[in-house]
C-alpha positions as CSV (number, residue, x, y, z in Angstrom):
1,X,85.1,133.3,94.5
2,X,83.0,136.1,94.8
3,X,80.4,134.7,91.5
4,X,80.3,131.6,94.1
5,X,79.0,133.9,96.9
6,X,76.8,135.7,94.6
7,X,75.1,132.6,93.6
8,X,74.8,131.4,97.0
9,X,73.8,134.6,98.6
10,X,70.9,134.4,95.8
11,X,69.7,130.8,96.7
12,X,69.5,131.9,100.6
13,X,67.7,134.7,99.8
14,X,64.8,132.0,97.7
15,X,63.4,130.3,100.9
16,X,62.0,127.3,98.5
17,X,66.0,126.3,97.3
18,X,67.2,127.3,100.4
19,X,64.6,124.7,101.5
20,X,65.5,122.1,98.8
21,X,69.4,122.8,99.7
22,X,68.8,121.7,103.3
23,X,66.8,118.8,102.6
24,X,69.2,117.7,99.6
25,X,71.7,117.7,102.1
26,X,70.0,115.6,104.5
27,X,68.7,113.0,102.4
28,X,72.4,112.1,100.6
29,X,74.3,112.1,104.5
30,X,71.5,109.9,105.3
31,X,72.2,107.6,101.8
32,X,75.7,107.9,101.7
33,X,76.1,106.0,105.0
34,X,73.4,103.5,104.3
35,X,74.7,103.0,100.9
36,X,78.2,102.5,102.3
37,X,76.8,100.6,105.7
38,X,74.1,98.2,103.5
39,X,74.7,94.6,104.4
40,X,74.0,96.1,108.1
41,X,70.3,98.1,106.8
42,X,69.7,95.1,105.0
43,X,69.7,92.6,107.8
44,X,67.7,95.4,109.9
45,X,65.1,95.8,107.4
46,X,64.8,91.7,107.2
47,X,64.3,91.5,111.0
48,X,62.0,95.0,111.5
49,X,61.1,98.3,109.2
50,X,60.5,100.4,113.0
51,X,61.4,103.7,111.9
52,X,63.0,104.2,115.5
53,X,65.5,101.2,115.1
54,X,66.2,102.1,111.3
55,X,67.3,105.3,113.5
56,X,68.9,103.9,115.8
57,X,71.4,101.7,113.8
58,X,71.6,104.7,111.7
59,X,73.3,106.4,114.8
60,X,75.2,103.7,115.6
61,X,76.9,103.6,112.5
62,X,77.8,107.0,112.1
63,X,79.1,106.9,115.4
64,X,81.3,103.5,114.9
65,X,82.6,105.2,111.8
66,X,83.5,108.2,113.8
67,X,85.2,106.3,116.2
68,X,86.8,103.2,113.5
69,X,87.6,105.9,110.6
70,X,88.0,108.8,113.0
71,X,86.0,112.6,112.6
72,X,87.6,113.7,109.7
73,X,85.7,110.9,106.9
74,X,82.3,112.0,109.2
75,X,83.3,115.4,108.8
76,X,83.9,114.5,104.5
77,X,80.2,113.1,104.2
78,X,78.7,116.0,105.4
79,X,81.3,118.4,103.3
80,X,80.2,116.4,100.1
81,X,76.5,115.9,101.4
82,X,76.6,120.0,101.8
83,X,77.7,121.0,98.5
84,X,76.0,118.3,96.7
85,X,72.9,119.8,97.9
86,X,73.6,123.5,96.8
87,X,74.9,122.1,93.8
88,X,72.0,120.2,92.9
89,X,69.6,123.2,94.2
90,X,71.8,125.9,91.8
91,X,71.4,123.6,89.2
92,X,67.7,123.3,89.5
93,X,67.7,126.9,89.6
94,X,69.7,127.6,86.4
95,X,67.9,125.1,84.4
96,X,64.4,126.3,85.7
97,X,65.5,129.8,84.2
98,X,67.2,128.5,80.9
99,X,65.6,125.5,80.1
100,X,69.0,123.6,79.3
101,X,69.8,120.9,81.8
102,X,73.7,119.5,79.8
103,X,77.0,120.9,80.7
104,X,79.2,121.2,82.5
105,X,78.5,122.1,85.8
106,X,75.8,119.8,85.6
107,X,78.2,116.9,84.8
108,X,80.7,117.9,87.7
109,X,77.7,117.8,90.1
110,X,76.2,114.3,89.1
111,X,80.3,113.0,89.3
112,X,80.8,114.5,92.5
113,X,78.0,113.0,93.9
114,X,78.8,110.3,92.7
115,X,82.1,109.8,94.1
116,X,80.9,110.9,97.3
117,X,78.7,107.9,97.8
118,X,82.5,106.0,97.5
119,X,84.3,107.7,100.0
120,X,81.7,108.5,101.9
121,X,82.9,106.2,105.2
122,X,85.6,104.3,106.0
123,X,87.0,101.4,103.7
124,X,86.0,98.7,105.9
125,X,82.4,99.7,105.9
126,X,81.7,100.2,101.7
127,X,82.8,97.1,100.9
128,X,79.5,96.2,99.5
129,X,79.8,99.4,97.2
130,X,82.7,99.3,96.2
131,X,82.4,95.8,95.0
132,X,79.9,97.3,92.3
133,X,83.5,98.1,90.8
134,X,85.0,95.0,90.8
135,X,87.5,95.8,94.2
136,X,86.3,94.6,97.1
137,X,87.9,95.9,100.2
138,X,90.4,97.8,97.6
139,X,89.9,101.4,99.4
140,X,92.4,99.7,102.5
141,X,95.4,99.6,100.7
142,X,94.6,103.7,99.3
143,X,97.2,106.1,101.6
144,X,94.3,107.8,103.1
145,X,92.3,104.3,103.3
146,X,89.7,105.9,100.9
147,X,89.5,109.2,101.8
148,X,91.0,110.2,98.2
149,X,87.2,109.3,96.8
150,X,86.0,112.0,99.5
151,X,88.7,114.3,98.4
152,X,88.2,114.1,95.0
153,X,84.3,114.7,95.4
154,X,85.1,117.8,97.1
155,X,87.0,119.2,94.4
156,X,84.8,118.1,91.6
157,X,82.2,119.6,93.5
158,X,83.9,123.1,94.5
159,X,84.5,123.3,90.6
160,X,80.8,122.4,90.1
161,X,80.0,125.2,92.0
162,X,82.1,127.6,90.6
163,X,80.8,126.7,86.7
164,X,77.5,126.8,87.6
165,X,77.7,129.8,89.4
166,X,80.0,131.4,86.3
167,X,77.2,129.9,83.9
168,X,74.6,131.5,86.2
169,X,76.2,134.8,86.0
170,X,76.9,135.0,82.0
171,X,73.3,134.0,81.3
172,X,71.8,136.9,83.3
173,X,70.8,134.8,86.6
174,X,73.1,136.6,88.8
175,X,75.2,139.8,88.7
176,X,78.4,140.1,89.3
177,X,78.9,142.4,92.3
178,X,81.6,143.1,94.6
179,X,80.1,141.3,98.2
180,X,81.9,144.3,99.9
């Protein structure tokens, strides 16, 4: 935990990833629920491109799912949408310094990511993504209505940060110091 904190402690303390981190973050809340809301954008953008409707809608969905799906899968997005972006922002970081872009970490990152984009929202609303894997509507009859995808981004991503962190700390990036 404390390599973890390290590695973060060293990205706040570079204003340019702390910068990419924040804007990371942003951009994949902001495609997770268009992604998972498309068939809604998609009519939008057919009717008007005004940036302050595209907004609007925008707000409206995130608000319907916070009221159809309830806080918590709101609450997921931006937990995945969060870590994705440090993830992504550490792993710039390390392969700026080594040079080597495959691994693990690396991996864990782009599959968290990934998966986030799945259970971003709430299973009524991905349809449309989730028929890219042949089950339409097949995130209802999950327990947790699809919240599992959310939950297993998390983890894969709280690993992903952990290796990348560990990697960044045997190669030299970081050193290993007690945060006390």
């Amino acid at each position: 935990m404390t390599i973890v904190l390290t590695a973060l402690k060293l990205l706040l303390n570079k204003p340019f990833y702390l910068f990419l981190s924040i804007l990371l973050g942003v951009f994949l809340f902001i495609l997770y629920i268009v992604l998972n809301s498309f068939p809604v954008f998609a009519s939008i953008a057919t009717i008007s491109l005004d940036p302050y409707l595209l907004l609007k809608v925008f707000a409206n969905q995130v608000i319907l799912i916070w009221n159809i799906a309830g806080p918590i899968n709101i609450l997921a997005v931006a937990a995945i949408s969060i870590l994705a972006g440090l993830n992504i922002s550490l792993t710039i970081l390390r392969t700026k310094a080594t040079k080597v872009f495959i691994g693990r970490p690396n991996l864990l990152t782009l599959f968290g990511s990934f998966g986030g984009a799945f259970g971003a929202t709430c299973s009524a609303c991905n349809t449309s993504l989730v028929a890219l894997l042949g089950v339409s509507g097949g995130l209802a009859v999950f327990p947790l209505r699809g919240l599992e995808f959310s939950m297993l981004s998390l983890v894969l991503l709280i690993l992903s940060l952990y290796y990348v962190s560990k990697s960044m700390m045997e190669i030299g990036i970081i050193k290993y110091t007690s945060l006390s």
